[in-house]
N, C-alpha and C positions, 0 to 999 in steps of 0.2 A: 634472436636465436634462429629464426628461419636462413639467415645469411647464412650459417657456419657452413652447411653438407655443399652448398656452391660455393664457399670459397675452399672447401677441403677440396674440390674437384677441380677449381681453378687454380688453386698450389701445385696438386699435381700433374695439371696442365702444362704450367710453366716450365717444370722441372724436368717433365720429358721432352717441352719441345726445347730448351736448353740442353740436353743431351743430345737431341738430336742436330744439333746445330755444330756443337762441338765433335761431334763425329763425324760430318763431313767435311768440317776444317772450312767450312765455306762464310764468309762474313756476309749477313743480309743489307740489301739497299732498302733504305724507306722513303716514305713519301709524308708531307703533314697535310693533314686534312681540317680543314679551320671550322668550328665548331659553330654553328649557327640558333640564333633562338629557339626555343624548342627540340632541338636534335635529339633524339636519344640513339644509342647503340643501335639498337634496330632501326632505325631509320637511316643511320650512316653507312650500316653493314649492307641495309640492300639495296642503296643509293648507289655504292662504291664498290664494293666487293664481287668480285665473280661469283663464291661461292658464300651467302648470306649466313648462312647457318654457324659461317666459322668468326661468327662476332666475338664470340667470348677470345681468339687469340689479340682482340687489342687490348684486354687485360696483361696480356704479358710486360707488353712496353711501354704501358700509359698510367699513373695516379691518377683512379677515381675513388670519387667521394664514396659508392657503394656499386658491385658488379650488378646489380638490377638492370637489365638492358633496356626496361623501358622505361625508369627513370630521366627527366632531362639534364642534359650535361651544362655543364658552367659554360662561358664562354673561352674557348682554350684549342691547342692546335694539338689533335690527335697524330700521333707516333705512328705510323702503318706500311708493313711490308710492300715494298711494289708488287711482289709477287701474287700477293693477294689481290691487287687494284685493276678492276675490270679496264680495259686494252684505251676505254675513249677518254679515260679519267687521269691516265698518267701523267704528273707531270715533266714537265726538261729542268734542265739545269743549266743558269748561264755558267758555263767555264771559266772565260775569259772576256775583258772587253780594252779596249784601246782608246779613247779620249771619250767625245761626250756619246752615250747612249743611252735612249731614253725608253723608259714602259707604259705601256697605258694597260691598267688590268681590266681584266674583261666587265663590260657596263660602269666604268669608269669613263670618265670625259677628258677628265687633266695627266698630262704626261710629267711624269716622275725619274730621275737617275736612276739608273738600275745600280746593283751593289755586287760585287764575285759572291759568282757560289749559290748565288739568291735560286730559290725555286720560280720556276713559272709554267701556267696552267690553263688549259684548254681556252681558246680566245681571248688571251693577252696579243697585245701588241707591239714589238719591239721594233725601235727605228735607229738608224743610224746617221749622223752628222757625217757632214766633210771631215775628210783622213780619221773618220771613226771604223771600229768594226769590233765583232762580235763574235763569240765561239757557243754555240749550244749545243747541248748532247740531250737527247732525250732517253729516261730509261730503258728503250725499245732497244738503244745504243745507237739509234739512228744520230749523221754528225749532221751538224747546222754551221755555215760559217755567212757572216752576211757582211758584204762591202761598204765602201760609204755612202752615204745617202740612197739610203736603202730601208724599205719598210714590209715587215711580215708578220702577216696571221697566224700564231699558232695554234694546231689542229682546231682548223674552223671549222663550226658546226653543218653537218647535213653536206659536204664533201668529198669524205672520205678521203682524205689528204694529210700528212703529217704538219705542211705548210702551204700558207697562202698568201704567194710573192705577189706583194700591189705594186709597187718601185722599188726599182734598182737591180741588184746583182747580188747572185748567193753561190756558193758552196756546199753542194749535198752530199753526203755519203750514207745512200741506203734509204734515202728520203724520200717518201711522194709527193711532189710541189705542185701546185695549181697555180696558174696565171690566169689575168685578164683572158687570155688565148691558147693556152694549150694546157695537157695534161700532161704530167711526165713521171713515167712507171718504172724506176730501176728493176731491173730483172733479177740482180742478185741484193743480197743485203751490203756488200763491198764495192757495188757500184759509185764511184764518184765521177761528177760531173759540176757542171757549172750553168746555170741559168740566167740569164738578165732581160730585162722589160727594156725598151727603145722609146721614146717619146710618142711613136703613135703607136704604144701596143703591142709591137713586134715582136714575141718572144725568140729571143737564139738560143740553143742550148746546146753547148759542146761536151764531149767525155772523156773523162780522160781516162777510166777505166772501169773495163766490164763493158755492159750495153743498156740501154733505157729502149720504155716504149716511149714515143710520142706521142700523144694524139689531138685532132680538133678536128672539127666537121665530120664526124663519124670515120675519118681515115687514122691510121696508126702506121708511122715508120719507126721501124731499127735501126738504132745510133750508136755503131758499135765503136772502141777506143778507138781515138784520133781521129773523129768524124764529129761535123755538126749539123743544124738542121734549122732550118727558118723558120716561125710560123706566122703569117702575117694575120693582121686582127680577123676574123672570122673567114678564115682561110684556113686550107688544109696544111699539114705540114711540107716544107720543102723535102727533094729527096737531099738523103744523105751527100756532107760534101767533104774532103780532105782536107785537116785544117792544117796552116801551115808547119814548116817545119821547127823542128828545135834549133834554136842559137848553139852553136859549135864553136868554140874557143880554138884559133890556128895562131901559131907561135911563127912569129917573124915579121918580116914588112909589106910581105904579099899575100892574099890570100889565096888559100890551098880550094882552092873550086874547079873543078871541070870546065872548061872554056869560060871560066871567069864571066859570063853574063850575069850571075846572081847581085843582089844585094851583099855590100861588104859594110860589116859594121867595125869601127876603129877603136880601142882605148891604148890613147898616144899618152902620156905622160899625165894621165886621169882626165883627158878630154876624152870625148865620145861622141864621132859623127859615124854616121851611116850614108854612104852611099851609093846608089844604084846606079849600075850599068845598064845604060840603054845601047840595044844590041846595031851594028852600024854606025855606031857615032863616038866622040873621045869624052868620057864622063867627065866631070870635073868636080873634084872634090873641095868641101869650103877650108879653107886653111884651117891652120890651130893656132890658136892664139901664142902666144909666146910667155913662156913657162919660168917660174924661178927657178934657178940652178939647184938651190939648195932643198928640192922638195925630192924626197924620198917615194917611190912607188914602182909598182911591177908588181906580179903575181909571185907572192913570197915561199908558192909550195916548187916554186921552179927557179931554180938560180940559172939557167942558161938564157931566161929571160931578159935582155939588156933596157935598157933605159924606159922602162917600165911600158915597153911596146906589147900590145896585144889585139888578134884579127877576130874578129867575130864574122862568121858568109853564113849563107843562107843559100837554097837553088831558086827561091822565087821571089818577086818582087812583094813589097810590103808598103804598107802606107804610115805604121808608125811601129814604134819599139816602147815596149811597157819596163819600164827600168825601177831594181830594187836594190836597197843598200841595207843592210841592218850589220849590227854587231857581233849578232851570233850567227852560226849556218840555218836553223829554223826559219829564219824571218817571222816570226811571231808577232813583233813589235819593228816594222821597217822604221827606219829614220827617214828615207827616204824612197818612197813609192806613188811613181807618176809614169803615166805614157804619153810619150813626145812624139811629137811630127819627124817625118821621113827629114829633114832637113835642118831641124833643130841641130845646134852644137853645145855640148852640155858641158861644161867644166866643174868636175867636183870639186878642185881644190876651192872652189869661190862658193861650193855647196855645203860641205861638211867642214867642222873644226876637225884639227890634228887628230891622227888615230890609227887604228888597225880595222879594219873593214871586210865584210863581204859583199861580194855585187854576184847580181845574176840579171839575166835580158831574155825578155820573147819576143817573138815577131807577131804583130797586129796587122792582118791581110784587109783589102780593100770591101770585106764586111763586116769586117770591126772581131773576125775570131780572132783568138789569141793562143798560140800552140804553146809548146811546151819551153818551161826554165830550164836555160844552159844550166850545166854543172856548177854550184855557186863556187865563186872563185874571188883570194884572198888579194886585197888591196888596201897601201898605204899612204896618208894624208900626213904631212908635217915635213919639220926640217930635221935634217939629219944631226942627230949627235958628235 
């Protein structure tokens, strides 16, 4: 009998904060909180919660045995607003992942598949395999994207950091990442940029938009769009440097460059060489292989385009071209995503089966930054009908 006057308060607890839910048309995001021996409500509430006192709204979303909050709970995964969950406790969410990627949850030893959609929570550990990658978002709505062979801490303890990049290459939007060697502070929440570790430590970090702080050694540079920054292992950051240019798609057999000194990249009949002109001398480009008649290709949004000839130039020299192919314009899931040598000559048609395709190319400067993807543009594999 002592239950009833708290669950008459907890009914109409429910009911108004149900009305007020549906009044502002807004759907809430939750988080599950896995319930450990012992736990009670009160223990959960002031472990996780910002505001402690608001225990009794995990009545709203949760079946328990009795609202007593210091009773101990069963074993089971509590229902709970993010909005309620104090800022160090939030979990992310894997979005998306692309071949093998693996978790290790925090004070765990052995690495497990992760699954879409799976939650993950303060010092997990996610890694990536060869041509593997990953998409996390965490509540905060900060974006996570991680390359292949690539491994991150999330939000590690005593950091202050969203992530904590050990190896490889990420993807941040609005992120704070720690490295081996630097710190890196997006200034806005829409800041995106690109981070990767080098084998002795190096952090590079380029942007592609907005601006970041950097820091190590007690100095800090601003790394505004289309600029990046070196930091070498217990070195300060480099200054700011202008990362190369975006691949431009030129239509015809020459390319459209100002005294033509640039790097000229080709897609002849779905070959693809690039090469650079050294200035005083006669370049020599490597042949193209000799082609079937019967294969179909050109950039199909342009019909003036002839025998599926297309220029790629660039104004500065390059040391390789990072090449992507996928099916749709997103590149979500490339079929094919690799960076090749300045001299590499690549033939799709011995790359991809029959098909309708998009490609897109950047140029990789002689410290490994990587500017910006030409306009993806449409290409075709097979024999003509």
């Amino acid at each position: 009998m002592k239950l009833k006057p708290i669950l008459v308060c907890v009914t109409a607890f429910f009911l108004a904060g149900r009305a007020r839910a549906q009044e502002s048309g807004k759907a809430e995001e939750f988080q599950n909180i896995v319930v450990k021996p012992g736990d009670t409500l009160w223990s959960i509430a002031n472990t996780y919660l910002k505001d402690p006192k608001r225990w009794n709204e995990l009545l709203k979303y949760n079946t328990l045995p009795a609202a007593d909050p210091s009773i101990a709970l069963p074993g089971m995964a509590l229902k709970v607003p993010v909005n309620l969950i104090k800022e160090q406790y939030r979990a992310a969410r894997l979005l998306s992942f692309v071949n093998e990627v693996l978790l290790r949850k925090s004070g765990a030893a052995d690495w497990k598949n992760v699954a879409a959609q799976m939650d993950l929570y303060k010092n997990d550990t996610l890694r990536t395999r060869a041509d593997a990658r990953a998409e996390v978002r965490f509540y905060t709505k900060e974006i996570l994207n991680l390359y292949p062979n690539s491994v991150v801490i999330l939000r590690p303890p005593n950091k202050n950091a969203d992530v904590e990049l050990q190896a490889g290459e990420i993807y941040g939007k609005g992120a704070k990442v720690i490295t081996p060697s630097a710190r890196i502070l997006p200034r806005t929440r829409d800041t995106e940029y690109d981070a990767r570790i080098k084998e002795d430590l190096t952090t590079q970090v380029q942007v592609r938009k907005g601006r970041v702080g950097v820091e190590s050694k007690g100095k800090t540079v601003e790394v505004k769009e289309g600029f990046a920054t070196t930091v070498k292992f217990d070195m300060p950051p480099s200054q700011p440097m202008k990362l190369p240019p975006m691949a431009e798609f030129a239509q015809g057999s020459g390319p459209r460059l100002a005294g033509g000194s640039g790097p000229q990249m080709k897609l002849d009949g779905n070959v693809i060489s690039l090469k650079q002109t050294i200035p005083g001398a006669a370049a020599k480009a490597p042949p193209a292989p000799d082609l079937a008649k019967n294969l179909k290709t050109g950039d199909l949004n342009d019909q003036s385009i002839g025998a599926g000839k297309i220029m790629i130039t660039a104004a500065n020299p390059v040391q390789s071209y990072h090449l992507q192919v996928a099916q749709n314009q997103n590149f979500a899931a490339p079929i094919l995503d690799k960076t090749y040598d300045a001299f590499d000559v690549i033939n799709l048609n011995e790359l991809l089966p029959p098909g309708i395709y998009w490609m897109r190319v950047s140029y990789v400067d002689l410290l490994g930054f990587e500017g910006k993807f030409n306009p993806p543009r449409q290409i075709a594999v097979g024999r003509r009908q």
